[in-house]
ZAMI-354321 format. One line per field, with one value per atom (N, C-alpha, C, CB): y, x, z; residue number from 1; residue in one letter; atom name. Coordinates in steps of 0.02 Angstrom, whole numbers. Glycine has a CB too. Layout:
// ZAMI-354321
yy <- c(Y;...)
xx <- c(X;...)
zz <- c(Z;...)
resi <- c(NUM;...)
resn <- c(A;...)
name <- c(CA;...)
***
This chain:
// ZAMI-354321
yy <- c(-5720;-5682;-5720;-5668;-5672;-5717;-5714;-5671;-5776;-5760;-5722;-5801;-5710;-5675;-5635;-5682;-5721;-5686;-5679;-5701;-5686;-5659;-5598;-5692;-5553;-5469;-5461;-5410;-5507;-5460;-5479;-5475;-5472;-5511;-5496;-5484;-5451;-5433;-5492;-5330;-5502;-5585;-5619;-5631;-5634;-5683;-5659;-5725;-5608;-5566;-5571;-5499;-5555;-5553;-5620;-5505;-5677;-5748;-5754;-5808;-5758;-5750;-5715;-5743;-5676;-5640;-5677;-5566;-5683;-5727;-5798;-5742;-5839;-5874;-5878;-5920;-5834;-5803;-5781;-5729;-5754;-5725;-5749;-5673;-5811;-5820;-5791;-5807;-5715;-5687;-5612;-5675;-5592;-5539;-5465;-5547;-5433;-5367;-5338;-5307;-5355;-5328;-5348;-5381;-5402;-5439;-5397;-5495;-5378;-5356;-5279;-5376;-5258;-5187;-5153;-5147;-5195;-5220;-5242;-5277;-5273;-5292;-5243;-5361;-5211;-5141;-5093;-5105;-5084;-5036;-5032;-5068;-5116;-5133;-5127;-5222;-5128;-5116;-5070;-5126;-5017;-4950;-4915;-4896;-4947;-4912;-4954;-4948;-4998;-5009;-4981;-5050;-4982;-4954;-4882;-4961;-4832;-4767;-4770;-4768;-4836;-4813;-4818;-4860;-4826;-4809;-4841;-4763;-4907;-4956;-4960;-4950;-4919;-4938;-4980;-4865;-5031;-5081;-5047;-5130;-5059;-5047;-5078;-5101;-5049;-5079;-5073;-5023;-5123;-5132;-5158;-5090;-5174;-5169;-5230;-5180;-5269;-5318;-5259;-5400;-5217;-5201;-5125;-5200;-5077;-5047;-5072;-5048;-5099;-5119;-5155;-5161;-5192;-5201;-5155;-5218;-5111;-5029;-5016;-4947;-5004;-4961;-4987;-4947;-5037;-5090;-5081;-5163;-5100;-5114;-5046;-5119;-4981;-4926;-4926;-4878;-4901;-4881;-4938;-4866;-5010;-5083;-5045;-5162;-5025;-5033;-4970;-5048;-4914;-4871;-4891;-4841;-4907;-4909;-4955;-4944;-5022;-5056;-5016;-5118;-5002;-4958;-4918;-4907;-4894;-4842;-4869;-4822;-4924;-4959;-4998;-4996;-5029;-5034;-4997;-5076;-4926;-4883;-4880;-4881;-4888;-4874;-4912;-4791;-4993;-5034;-5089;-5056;-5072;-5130;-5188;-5146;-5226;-5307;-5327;-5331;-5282;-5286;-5309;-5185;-5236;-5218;-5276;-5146;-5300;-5356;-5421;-5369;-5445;-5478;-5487;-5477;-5437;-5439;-5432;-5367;-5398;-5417;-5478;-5388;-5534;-5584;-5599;-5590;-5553;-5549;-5539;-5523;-5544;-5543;-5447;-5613;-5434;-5340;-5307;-5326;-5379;-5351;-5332;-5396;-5385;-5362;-5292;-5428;-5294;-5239;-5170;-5245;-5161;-5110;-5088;-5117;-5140;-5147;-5101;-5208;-5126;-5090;-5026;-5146;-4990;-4937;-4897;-4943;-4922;-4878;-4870;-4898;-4930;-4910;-4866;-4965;-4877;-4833;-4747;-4901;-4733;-4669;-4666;-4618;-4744;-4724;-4696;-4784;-4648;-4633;-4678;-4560;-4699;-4732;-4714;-4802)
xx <- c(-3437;-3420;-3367;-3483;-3320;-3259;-3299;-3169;-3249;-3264;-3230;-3277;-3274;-3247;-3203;-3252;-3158;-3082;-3030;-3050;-3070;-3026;-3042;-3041;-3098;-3085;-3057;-3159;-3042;-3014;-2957;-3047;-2892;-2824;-2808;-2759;-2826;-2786;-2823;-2798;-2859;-2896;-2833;-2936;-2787;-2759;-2697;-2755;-2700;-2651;-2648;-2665;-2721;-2736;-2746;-2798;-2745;-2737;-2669;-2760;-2645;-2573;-2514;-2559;-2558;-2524;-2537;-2547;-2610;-2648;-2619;-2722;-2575;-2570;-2495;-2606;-2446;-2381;-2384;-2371;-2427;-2436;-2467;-2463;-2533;-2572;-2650;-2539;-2647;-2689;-2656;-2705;-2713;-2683;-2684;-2711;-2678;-2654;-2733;-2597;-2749;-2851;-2855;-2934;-2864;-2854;-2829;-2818;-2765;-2752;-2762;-2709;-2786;-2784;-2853;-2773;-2910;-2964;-2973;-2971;-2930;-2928;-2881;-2909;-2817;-2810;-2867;-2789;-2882;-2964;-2984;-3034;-3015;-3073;-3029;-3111;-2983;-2936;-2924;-2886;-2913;-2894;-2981;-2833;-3022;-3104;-3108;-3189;-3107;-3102;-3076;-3082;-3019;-2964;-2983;-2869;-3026;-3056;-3115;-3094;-3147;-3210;-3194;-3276;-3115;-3119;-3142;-3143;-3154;-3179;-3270;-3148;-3288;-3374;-3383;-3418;-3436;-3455;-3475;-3496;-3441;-3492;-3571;-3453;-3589;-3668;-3664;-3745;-3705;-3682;-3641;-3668;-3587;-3528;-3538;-3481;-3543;-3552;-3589;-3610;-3648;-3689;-3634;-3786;-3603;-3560;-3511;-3542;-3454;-3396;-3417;-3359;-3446;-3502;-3515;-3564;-3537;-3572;-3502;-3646;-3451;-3392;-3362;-3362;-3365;-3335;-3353;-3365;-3409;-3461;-3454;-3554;-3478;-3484;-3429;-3471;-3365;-3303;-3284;-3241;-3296;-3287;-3322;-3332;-3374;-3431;-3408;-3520;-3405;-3378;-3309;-3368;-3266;-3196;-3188;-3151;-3238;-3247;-3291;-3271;-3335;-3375;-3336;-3445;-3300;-3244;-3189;-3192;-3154;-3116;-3155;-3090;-3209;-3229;-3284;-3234;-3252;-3281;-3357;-3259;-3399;-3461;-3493;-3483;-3465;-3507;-3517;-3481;-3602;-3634;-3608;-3696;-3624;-3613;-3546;-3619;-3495;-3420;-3416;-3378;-3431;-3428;-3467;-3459;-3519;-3558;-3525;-3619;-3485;-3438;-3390;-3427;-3358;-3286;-3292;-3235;-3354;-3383;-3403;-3419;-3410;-3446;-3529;-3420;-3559;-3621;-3661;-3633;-3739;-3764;-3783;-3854;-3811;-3820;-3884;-3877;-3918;-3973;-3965;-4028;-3925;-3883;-3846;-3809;-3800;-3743;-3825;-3671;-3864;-3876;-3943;-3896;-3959;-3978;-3930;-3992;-3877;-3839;-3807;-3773;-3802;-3811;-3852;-3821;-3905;-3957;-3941;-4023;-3942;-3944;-3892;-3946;-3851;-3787;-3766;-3709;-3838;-3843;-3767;-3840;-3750;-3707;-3742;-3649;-3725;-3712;-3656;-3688;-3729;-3685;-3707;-3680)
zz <- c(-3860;-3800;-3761;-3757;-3747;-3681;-3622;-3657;-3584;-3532;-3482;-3516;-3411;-3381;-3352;-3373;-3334;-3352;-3397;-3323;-3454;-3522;-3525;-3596;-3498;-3514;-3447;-3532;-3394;-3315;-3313;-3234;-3353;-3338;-3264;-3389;-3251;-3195;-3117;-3186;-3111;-3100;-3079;-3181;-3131;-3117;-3086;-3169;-3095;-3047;-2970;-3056;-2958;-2882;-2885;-2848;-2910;-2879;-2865;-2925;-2920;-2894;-2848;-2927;-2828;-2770;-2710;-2761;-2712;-2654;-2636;-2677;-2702;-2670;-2664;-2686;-2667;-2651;-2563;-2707;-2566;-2491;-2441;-2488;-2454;-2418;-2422;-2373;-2433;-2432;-2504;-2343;-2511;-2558;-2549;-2615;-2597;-2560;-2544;-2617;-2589;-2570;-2502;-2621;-2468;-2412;-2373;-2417;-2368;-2328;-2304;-2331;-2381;-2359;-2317;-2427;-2357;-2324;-2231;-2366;-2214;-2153;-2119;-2149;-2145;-2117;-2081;-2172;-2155;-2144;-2082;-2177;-2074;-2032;-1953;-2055;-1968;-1903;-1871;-1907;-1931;-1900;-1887;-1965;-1918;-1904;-1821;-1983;-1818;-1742;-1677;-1739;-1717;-1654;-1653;-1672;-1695;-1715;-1644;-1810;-1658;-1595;-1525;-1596;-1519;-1444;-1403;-1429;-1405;-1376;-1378;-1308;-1387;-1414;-1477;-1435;-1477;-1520;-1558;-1504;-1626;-1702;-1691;-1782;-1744;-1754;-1836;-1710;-1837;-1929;-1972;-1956;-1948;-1954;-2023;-1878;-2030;-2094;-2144;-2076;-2144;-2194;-2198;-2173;-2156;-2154;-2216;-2090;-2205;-2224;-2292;-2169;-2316;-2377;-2412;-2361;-2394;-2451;-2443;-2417;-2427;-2419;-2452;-2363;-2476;-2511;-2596;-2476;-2588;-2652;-2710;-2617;-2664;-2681;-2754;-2616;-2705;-2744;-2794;-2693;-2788;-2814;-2882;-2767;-2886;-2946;-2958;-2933;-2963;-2978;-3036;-2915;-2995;-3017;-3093;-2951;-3078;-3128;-3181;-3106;-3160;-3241;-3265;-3235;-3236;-3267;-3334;-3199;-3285;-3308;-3371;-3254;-3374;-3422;-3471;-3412;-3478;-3500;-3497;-3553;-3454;-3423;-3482;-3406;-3497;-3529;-3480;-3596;-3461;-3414;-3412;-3427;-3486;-3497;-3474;-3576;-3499;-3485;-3380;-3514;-3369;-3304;-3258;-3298;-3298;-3264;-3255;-3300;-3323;-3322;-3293;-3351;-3277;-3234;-3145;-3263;-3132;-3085;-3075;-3080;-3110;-3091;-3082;-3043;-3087;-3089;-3131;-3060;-3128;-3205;-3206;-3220;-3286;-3305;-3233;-3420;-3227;-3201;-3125;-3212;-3096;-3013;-3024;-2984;-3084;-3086;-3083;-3188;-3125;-3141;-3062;-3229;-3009;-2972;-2922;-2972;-2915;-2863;-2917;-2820;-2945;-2970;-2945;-3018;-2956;-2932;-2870;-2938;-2813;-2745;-2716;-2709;-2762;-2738;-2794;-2747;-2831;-2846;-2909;-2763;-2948;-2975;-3067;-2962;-3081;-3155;-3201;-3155;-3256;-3301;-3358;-3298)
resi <- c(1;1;1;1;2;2;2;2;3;3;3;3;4;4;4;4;5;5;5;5;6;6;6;6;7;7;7;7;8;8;8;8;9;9;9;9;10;10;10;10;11;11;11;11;12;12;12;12;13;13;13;13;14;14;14;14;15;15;15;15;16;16;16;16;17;17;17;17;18;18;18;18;19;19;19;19;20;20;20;20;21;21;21;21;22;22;22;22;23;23;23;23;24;24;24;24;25;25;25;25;26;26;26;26;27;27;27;27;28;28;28;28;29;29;29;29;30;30;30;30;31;31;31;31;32;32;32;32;33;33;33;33;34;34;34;34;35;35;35;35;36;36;36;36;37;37;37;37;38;38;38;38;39;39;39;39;40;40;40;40;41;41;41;41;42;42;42;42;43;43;43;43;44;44;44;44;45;45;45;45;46;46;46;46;47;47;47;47;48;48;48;48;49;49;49;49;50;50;50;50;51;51;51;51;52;52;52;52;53;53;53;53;54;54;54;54;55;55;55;55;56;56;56;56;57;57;57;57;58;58;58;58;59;59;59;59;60;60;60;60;61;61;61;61;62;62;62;62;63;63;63;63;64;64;64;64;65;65;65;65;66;66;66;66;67;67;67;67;68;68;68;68;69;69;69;69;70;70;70;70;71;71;71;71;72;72;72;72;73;73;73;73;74;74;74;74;75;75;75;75;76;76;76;76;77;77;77;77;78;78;78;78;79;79;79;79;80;80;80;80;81;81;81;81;82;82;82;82;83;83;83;83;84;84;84;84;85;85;85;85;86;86;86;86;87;87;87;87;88;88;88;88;89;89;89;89;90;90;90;90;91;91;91;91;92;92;92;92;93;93;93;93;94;94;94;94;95;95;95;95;96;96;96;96;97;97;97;97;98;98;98;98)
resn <- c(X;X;X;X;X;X;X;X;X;X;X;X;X;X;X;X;X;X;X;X;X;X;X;X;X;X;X;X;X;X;X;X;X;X;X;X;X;X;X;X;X;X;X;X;X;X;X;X;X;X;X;X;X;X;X;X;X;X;X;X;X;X;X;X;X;X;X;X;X;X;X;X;X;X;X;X;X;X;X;X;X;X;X;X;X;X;X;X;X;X;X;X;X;X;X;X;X;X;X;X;X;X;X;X;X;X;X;X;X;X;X;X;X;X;X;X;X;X;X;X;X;X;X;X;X;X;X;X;X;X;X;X;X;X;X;X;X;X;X;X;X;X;X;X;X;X;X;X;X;X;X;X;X;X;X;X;X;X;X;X;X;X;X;X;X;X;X;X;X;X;X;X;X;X;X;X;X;X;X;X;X;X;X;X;X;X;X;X;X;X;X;X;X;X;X;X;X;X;X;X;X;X;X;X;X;X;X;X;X;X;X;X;X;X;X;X;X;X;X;X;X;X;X;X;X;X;X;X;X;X;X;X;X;X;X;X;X;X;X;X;X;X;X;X;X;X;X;X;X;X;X;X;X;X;X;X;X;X;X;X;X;X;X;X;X;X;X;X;X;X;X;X;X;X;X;X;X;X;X;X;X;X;X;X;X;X;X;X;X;X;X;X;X;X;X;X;X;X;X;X;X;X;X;X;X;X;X;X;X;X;X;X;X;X;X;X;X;X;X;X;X;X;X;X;X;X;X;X;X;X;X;X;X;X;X;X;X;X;X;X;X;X;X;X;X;X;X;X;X;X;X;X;X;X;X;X;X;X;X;X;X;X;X;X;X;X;X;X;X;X;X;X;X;X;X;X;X;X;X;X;X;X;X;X;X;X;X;X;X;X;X;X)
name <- c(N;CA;C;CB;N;CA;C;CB;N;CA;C;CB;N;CA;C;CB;N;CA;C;CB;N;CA;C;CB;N;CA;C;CB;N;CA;C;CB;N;CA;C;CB;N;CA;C;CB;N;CA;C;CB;N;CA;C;CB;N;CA;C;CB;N;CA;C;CB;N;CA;C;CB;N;CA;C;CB;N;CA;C;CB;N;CA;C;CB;N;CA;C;CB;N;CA;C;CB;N;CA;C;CB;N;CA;C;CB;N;CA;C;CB;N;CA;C;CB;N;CA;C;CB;N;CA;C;CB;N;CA;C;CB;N;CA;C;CB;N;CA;C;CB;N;CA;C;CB;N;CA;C;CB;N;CA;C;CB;N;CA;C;CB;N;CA;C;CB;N;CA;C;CB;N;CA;C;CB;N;CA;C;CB;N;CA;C;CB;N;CA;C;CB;N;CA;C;CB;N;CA;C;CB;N;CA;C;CB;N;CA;C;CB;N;CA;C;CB;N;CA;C;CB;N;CA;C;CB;N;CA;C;CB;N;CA;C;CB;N;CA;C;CB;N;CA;C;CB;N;CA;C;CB;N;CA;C;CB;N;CA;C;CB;N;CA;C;CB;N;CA;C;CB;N;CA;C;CB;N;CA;C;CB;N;CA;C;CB;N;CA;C;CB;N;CA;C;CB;N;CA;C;CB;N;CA;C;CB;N;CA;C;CB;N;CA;C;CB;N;CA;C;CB;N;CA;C;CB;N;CA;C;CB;N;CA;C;CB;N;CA;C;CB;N;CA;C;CB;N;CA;C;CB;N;CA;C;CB;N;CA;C;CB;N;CA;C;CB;N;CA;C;CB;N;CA;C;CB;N;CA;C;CB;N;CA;C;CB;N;CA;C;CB;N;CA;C;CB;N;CA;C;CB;N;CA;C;CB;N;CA;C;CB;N;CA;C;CB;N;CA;C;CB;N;CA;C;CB;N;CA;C;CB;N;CA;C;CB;N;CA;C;CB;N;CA;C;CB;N;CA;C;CB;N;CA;C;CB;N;CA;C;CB;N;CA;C;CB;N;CA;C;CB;N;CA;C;CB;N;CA;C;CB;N;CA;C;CB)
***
């Protein structure tokens, strides 16, 4: 079995951007987000806001990767970084089909 980032080339992509820029484009687009969801409430305090921005995150993250690796767990577990039994854990919590 390779490792991790021998099935995620693109890995070394977003390092390399990251360290071209400082920060990378995930980074930033991410902190967009959280910016324009702020500047959205009009000056009232979020609540949640870590466990919020996390699932919003995670959701589409795990999605996009099972896809990408054709809805093979071990793969998807791999390039995620995590082990089958976390990946197929948040599946469930997040109602994904695999």
């Amino acid at each position: 079995m390779t490792g991790p980032h021998e099935e995620c080339p693109r890995r070394n992509r977003l390092v390399s951007v990251a360290k071209k820029k400082n920060t990378s484009l995930l980074q930033q687009s991410v902190e967009q987000a959280i910016r324009k969801y702020l500047d959205d409430l009009d000056g009232e305090l979020p609540c949640n806001l870590f466990d919020t921005v996390i699932s919003e995150i995670e959701q589409p993250m795990l999605k996009t990767v099972l896809r990408h690796c054709d809805n093979n767990q071990s793969r998807t577990a791999s390039c995620l970084g995590i082990n089958r039994g976390t990946l197929r854990k948040k599946l469930k919590q997040y109602h994904i089909e695999h």
